[in-house]
C-alpha positions as CSV (number, residue, x, y, z in Angstrom):
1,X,93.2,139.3,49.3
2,X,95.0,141.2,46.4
3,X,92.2,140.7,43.9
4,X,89.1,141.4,46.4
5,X,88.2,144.6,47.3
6,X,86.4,144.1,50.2
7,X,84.0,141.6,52.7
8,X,80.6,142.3,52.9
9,X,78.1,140.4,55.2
10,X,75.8,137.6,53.5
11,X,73.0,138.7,55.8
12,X,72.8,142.4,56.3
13,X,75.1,143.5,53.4
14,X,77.1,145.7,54.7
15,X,81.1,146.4,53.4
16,X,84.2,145.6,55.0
17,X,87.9,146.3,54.0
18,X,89.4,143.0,52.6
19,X,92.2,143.5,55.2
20,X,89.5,143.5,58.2
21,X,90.7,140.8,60.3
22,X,88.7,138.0,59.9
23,X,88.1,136.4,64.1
24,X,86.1,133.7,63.3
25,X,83.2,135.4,64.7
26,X,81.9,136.6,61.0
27,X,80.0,140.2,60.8
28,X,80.2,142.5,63.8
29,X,77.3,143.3,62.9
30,X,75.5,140.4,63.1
31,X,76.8,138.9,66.4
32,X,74.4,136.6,68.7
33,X,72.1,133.9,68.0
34,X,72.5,134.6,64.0
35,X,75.7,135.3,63.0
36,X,77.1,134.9,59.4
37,X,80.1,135.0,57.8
38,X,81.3,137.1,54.7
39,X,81.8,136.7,51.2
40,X,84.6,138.5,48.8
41,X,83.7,141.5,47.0
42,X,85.4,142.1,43.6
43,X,86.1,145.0,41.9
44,X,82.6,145.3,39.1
45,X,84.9,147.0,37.0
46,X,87.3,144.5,36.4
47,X,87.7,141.7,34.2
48,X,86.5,138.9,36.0
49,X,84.3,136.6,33.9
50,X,83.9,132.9,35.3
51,X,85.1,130.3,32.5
52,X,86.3,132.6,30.6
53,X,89.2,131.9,27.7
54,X,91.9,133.7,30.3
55,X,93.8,130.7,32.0
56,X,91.2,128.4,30.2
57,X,93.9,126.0,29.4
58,X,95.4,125.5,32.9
59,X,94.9,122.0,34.1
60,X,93.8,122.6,37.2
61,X,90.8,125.0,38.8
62,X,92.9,128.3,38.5
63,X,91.9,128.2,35.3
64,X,89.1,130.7,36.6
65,X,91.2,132.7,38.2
66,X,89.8,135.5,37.4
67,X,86.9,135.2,39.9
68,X,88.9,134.0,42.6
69,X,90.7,136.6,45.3
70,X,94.7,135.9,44.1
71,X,96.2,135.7,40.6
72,X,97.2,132.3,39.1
73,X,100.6,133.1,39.3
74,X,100.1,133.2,43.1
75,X,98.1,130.0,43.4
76,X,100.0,126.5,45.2
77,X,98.4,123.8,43.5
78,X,98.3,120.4,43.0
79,X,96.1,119.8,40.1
80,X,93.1,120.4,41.9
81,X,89.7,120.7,40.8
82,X,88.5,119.2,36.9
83,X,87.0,116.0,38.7
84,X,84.7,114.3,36.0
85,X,80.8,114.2,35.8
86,X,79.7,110.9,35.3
87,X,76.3,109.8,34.3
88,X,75.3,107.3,36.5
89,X,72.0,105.2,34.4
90,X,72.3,102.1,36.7
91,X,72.2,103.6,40.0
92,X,69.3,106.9,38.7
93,X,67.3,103.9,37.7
94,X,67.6,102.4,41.2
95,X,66.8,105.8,42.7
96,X,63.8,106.7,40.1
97,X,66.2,109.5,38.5
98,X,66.5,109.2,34.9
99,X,69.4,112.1,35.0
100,X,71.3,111.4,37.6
101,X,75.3,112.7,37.0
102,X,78.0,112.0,39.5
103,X,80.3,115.3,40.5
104,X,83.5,112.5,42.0
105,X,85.6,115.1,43.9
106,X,87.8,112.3,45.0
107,X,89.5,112.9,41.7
108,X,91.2,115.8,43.6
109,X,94.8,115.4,44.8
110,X,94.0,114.6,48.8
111,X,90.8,112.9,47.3
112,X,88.5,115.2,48.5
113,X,86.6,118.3,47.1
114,X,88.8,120.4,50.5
115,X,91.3,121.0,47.9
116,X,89.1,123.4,46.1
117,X,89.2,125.4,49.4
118,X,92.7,125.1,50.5
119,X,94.4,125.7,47.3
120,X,93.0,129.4,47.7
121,X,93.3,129.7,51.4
122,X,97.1,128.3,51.6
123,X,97.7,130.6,48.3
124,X,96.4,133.8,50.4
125,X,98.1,132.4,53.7
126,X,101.6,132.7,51.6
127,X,101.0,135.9,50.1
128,X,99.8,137.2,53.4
129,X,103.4,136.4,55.0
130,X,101.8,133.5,57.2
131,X,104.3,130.9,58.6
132,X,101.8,128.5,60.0
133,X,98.3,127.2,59.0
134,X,95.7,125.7,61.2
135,X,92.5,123.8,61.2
136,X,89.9,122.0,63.5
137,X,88.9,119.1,61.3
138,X,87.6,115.7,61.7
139,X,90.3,114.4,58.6
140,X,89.9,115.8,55.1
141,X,90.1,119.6,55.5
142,X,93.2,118.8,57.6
143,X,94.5,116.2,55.0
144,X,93.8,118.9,52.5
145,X,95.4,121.8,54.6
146,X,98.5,119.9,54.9
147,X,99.0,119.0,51.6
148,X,99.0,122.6,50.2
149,X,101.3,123.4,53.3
150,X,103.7,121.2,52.2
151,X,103.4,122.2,49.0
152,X,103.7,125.3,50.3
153,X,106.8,125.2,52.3
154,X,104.6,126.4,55.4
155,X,103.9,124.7,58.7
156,X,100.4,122.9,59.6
157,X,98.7,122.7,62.6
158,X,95.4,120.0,62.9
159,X,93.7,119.9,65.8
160,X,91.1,117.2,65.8
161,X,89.5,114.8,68.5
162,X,88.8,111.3,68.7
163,X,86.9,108.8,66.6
164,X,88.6,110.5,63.4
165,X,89.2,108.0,60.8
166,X,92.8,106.3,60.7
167,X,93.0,106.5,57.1
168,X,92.9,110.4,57.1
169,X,95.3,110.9,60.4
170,X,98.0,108.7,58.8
171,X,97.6,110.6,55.5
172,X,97.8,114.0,57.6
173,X,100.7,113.1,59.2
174,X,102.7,112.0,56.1
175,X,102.5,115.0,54.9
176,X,104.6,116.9,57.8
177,X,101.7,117.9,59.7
178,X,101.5,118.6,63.6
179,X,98.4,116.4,64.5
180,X,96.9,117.6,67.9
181,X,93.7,115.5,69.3
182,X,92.1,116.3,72.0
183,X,89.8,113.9,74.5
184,X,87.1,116.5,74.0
185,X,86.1,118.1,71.1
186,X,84.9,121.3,72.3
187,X,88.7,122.3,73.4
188,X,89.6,122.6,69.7
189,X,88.4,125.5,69.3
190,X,90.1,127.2,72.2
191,X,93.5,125.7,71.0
192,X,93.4,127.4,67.4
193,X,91.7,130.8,68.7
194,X,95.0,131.4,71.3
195,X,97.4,129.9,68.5
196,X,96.0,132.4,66.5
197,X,96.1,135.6,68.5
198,X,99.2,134.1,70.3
199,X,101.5,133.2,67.6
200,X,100.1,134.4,64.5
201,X,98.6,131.2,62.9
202,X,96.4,131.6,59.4
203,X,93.4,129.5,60.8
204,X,91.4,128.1,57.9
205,X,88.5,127.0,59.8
206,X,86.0,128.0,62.0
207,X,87.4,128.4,66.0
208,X,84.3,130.5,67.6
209,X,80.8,129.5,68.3
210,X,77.7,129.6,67.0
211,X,80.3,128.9,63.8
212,X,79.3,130.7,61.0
213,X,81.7,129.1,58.4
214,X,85.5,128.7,57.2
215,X,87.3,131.4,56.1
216,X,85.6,133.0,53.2
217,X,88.6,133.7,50.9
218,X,88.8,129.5,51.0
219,X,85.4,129.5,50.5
220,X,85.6,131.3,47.3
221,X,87.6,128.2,45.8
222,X,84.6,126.2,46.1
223,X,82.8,128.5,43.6
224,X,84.6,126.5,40.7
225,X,82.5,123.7,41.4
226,X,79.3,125.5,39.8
227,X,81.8,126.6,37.0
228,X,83.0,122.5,35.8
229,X,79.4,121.7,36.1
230,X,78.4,124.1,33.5
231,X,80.9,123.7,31.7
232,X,80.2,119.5,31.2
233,X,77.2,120.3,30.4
234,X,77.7,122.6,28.0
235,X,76.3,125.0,29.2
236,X,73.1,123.7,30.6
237,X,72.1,123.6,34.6
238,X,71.2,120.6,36.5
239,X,67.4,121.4,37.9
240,X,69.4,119.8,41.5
241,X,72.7,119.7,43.6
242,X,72.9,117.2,46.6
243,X,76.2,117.2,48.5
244,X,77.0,116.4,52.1
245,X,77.0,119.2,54.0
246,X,77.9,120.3,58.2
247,X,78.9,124.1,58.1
248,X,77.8,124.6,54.3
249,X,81.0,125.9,53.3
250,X,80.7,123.7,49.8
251,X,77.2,124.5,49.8
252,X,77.7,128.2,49.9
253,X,80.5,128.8,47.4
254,X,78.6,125.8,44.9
255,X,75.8,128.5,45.0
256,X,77.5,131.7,44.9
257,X,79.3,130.0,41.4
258,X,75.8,129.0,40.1
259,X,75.0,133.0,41.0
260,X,78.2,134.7,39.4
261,X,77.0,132.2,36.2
262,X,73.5,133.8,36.1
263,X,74.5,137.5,36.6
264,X,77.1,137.0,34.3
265,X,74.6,135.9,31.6
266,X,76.4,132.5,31.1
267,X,73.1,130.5,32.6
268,X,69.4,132.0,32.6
269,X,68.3,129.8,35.5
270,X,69.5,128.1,38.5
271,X,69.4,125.1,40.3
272,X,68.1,124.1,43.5
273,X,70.4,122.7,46.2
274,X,70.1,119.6,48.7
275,X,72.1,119.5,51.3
276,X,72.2,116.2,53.2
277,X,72.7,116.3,57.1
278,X,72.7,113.9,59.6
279,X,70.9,115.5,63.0
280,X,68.3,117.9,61.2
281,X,69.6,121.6,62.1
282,X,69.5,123.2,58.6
283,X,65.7,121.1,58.0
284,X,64.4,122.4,61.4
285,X,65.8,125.9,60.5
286,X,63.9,126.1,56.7
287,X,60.8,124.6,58.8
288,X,60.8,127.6,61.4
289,X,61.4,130.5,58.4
290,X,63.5,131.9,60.7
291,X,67.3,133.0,60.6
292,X,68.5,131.2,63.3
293,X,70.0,127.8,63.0
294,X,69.7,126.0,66.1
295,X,71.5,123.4,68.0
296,X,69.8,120.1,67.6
297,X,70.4,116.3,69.8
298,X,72.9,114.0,69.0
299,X,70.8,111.1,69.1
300,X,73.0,108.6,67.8
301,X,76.7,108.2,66.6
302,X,77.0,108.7,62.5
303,X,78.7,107.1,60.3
304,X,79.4,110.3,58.4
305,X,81.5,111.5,60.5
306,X,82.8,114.8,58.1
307,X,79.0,116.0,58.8
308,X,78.2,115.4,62.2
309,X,77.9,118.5,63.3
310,X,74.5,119.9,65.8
311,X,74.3,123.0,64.3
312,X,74.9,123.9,60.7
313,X,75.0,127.9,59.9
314,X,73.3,130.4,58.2
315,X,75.4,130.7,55.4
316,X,74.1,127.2,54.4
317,X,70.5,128.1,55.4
318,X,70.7,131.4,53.3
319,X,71.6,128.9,50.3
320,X,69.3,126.5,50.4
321,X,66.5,129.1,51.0
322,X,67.9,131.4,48.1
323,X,67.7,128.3,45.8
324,X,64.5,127.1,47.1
325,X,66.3,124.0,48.2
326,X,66.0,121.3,50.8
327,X,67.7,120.4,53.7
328,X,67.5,116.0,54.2
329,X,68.7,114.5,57.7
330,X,70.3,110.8,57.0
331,X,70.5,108.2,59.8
332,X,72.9,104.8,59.6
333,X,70.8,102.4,58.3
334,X,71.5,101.4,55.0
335,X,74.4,103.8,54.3
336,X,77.2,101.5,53.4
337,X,74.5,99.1,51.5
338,X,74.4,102.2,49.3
339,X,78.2,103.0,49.1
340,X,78.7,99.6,48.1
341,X,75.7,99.9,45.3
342,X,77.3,102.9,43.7
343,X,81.1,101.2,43.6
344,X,79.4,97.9,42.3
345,X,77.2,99.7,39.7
346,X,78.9,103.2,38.8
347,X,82.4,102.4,39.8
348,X,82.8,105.1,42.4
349,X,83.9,104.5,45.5
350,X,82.6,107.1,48.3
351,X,83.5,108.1,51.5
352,X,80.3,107.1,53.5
353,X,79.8,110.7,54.2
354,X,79.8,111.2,50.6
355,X,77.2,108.7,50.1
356,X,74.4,110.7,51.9
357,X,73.5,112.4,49.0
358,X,71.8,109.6,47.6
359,X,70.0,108.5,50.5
360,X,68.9,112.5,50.5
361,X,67.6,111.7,46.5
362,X,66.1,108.7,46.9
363,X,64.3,109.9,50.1
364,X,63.0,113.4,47.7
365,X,62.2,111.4,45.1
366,X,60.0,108.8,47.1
367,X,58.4,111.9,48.6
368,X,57.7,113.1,45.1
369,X,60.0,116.4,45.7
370,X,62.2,115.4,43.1
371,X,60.4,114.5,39.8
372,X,61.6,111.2,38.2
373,X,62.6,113.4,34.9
374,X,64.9,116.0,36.7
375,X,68.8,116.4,36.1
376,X,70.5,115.9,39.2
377,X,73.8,116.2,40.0
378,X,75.4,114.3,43.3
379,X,78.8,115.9,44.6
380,X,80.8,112.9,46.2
381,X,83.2,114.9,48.5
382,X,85.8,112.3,48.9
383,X,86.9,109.0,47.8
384,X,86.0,105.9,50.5
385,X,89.8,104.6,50.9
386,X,89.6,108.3,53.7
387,X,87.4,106.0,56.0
388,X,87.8,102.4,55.4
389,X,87.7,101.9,59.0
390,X,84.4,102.8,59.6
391,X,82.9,101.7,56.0
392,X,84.5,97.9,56.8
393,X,83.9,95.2,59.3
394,X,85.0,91.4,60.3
395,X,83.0,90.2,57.3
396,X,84.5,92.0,55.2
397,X,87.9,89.7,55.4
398,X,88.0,87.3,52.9
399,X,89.2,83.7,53.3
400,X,92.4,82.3,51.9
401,X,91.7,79.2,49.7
402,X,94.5,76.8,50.0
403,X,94.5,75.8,46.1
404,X,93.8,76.4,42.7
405,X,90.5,73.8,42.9
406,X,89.4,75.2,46.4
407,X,89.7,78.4,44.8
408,X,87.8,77.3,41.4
409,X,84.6,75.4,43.8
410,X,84.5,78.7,45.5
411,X,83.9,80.8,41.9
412,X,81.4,78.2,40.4
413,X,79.2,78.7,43.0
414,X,78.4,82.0,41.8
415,X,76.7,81.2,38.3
416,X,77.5,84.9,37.4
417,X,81.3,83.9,36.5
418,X,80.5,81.0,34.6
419,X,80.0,82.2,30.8
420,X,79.3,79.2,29.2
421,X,76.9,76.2,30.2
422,X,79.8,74.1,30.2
423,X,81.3,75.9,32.9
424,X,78.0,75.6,35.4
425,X,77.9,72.1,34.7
């Protein structure tokens, strides 16, 4: 990492070259039940201010370059990152949030907010002399991964398993990738770790367990998030940030942005964080006060498949609990109600994954956690063409009419199109 000057542990601190290899396996030091992963250490001396004028007119996230761990000149991008903030009035009212702002990462290039992380880790992957990347992914960080590859000129391994959306395993494999799934999901893991100490593959995500997050140089790219926010607001901080989260690898670089902000002097408070889950690891966690993160049942098959994990990681404990934040676990029901109430109202169409937020807002908000005057800001991760197969059903097929009067009967019967009392007569 040629702008870092080191790794240091997000739970006991301590320093580590930025050339210590990084296993999967996080700290050393904090191997067993609680491990954690590491962040990137700059050099306090140098000139690394987030948002600032240097690279400010670059259209893409490297425009903050300077607090991220390789030069702009280094960077393979795509145009990543700069997703709008939307206010969303119709769909806060329905909710009981009068500020309620949409972060729509599937503005990003692949259509998900993984392109804030691989544009870094494919950018330090090159510069480290790497031939191939890998990932275990259930379809956007793998999408994502192989983009940047290509863009890249590098090989891309993605290992994944099945019940991964169609959508996202076409759109890996058009972009050169070698797709790998496996029957059971537990052998990825396995896979990447040999092709890694085998044959010298940059892996990208996690491979060990207990999994304490992606690699943290990626991570670093997610930091930007924090950055645009402030900066469409002009400066001011939302009082929350939901987003979907499994490991907490968006989670923890959203917060450590929002923290490199405050220290810098550029915002004199920060938010708290939500972080929407589906089986309850990171709200059991917060409720025992504990480190540990436990594994949790699978008591029924999500929806949201991108978060389906049994047991998140400390690194997106450690945020919430720094922010004073709140972990939400999101069943089925009434999931793609909502997806189709924020396209139909706000005009953005989420992966259902990305939808959880909301249901995590509305649920605060009913439970009078969220006040009905906060600002909140929802981070959809990706855009809903990534899992139309799972989002879409039988009656969602619409009928051929065989004529222009067939056609005509069918719109009158929805008094809605007709505009003038003529046309409902």
């Amino acid at each position: 990492m040629s702008r870092a000057v080191g790794l240091s542990c997000i739970r006991c601190g301590t320093l580590f070259p930025s050339d210590i290899k990084i296993d999967s396996r996080g700290c050393p030091n904090c191997l067993g039940d609680a491990p954690a992963n590491f962040k990137v250490v700059y050099d306090p001396k140098g000139n690394r201010s987030a948002g600032s004028a240097h690279g400010a007119t670059l259209p893409s996230l490297w425009r903050y370059a300077d607090r991220l761990p390789c030069a702009a000149g280094n960077a393979i991008s795509l145009g990543e990152g700069l997703t709008p903030l939307l206010p969303a009035k119709t769909l806060g009212k329905h909710l009981g949030i009068a500020n309620l702002l949409i972060k729509d990462e599937g503005g990003n290039p692949t259509w998900s907010h993984k392109d804030r992380f691989s544009t870094v880790a494919v950018s330090m992957a090159r510069l480290s002399g790497a031939r191939v990347v890998a990932t275990a992914s259930s379809g956007n960080a793998g999408a994502s991964l192989a983009a940047y590859a290509a863009r890249a000129g590098l090989k891309c391994v993605v290992v994944t398993f099945a019940g991964t959306s169609g959508a996202m395993l076409a759109q890996i494999r058009k972009y050169g990738a070698k797709v790998v799934p496996l029957a059971d999901k537990s052998h990825r893991w396995p896979l990447l770790a040999a092709g890694t100490e085998r044959l010298g593959w940059f892996a990208t995500s996690p491979f060990h367990a207990p999994v304490v997050g992606s690699h943290p140089g990626g991570i670093e790219g997610y930091k930007t998030l924090a950055y645009e926010i402030v900066d469409q607001m002009h400066g001011a901080v939302p009082d929350w940030c939901a987003l979907p989260v499994c490991y907490g690898d968006a989670l923890a670089g959203l917060w450590e942005g929002f923290k490199d902000l405050n220290s810098q002097g550029k915002i004199d408070r920060l938010p708290r964080l939500v972080a929407a889950e589906v089986h309850g690891s990171l709200t059991s966690a917060l409720a025992a006060k504990g480190d540990l993160v436990a594994e949790v049942p699978a008591v029924f098959d999500t929806l949201a498949i991108s978060i389906g994990t049994t047991r998140s990681t400390f690194q997106a404990l450690n945020a919430l609990r720094e922010s004073g934040g709140m972990a939400m676990p999101i069943g089925n029901c009434g999931l793609v109600a909502l997806q189709r109430k924020l396209a139909a109202t706000e005009g953005v169409f989420a992966e259902l994954t990305s939808v959880t937020p909301f249901a995590a807002i509305e649920a605060l908000r009913r439970e009078g956690a969220i006040a009905p005057s906060a600002s909140v800001v929802a981070i959809v991760t990706a855009s809903g063409l990534k899992d139309l197969d799972r989002s879409t059903g039988p009656d969602d097929r619409l009928p051929s009419f065989q004529s222009v009067a067939e056609a005509w009967d069918h719109l009158r019967e929805d008094k809605e199109y007709c505009t003038t009392p003529g046309e409902i007569a």
